[in-house]
C-alpha positions in Angstrom: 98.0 93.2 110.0 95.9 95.6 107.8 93.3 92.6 106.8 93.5 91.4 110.7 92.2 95.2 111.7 89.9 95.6 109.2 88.3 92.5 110.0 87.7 93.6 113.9 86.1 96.6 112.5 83.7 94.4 110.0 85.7 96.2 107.0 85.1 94.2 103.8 87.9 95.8 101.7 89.0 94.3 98.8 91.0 95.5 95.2 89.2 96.8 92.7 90.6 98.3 89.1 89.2 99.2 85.9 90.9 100.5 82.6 89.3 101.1 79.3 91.1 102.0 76.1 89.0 104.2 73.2 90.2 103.1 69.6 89.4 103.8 66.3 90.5 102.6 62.8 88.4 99.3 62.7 87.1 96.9 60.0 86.4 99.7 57.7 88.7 102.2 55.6 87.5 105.7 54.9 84.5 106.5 56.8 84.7 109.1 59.9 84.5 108.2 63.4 84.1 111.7 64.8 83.9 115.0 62.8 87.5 115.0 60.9 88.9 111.4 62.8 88.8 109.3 59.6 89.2 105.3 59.9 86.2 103.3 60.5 84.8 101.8 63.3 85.5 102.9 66.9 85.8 100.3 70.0 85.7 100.5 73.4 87.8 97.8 74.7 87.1 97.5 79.1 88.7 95.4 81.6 88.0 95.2 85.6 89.3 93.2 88.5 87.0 93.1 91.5 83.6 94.6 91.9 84.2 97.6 89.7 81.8 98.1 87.0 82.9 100.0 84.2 79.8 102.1 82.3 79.8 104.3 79.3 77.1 106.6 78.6 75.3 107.3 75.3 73.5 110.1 74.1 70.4 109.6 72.5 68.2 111.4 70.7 66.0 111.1 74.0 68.7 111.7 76.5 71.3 109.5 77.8 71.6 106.4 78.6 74.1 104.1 80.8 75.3 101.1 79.1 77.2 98.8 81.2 80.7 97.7 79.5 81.8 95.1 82.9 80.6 92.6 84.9 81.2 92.5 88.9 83.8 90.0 89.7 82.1 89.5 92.8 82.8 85.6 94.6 78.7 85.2 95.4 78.2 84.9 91.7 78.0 81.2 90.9 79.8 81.4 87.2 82.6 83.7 89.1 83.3 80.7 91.5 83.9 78.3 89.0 85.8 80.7 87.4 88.4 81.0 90.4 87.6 77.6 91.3 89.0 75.9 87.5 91.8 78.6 87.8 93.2 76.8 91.4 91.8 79.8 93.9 89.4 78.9 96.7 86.7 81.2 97.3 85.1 81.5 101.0 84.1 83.5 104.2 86.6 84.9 106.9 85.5 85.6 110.0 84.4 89.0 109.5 81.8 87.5 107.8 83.3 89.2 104.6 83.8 87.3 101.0 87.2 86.6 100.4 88.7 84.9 97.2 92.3 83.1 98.0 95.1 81.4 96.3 96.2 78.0 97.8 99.7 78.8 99.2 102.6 77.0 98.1 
């Protein structure tokens, strides 16, 4: 009923998620991360669903700086269809006139 309303209203609402996990202790032994974290090599490890973007941003010594850590999962992007497409989804346009991205039922 939600997705029936929201259509009617021209709402194109979707899910959307992002997590990212900070860890350090990587490929080398002994040097410091941060000031007193010893253990090499610090990654930032990001995932998303939908069209999240996930950004970190990095101080410079001329300012700061966004650097993108995600990519849109957004169905108009051409590798993103045959993404969903090789997975089993369909991808396609409701009558809202709204993107939607599907699983076959069954």
């Amino acid at each position: 009923l939600y997705i029936q309303g929201a259509s009617k209203k021209g709402a194109c609402d979707g899910s959307t998620a992002i997590m990212a996990l900070v860890s350090d202790g990587f490929e080398s032994e002994g040097e410091e991360t941060f000031p007193g974290v010893k253990g090499g090599v610090t990654k930032v490890f990001c995932a998303n669903v939908g069209d999240c973007r996930g950004i970190l941003i990095r101080r410079t010594d001329t300012g700061w700086i966004p650097v993108r850590l995600s990519e849109d999962h957004k169905p108009t992007r051409k590798d993103e269809q045959q993404r969903v497409i090789a997975a089993g989804g369909h991808i396609g346009v409701d009558r809202g006139g709204c993107w939607r991205v599907v699983k076959p039922r069954g």
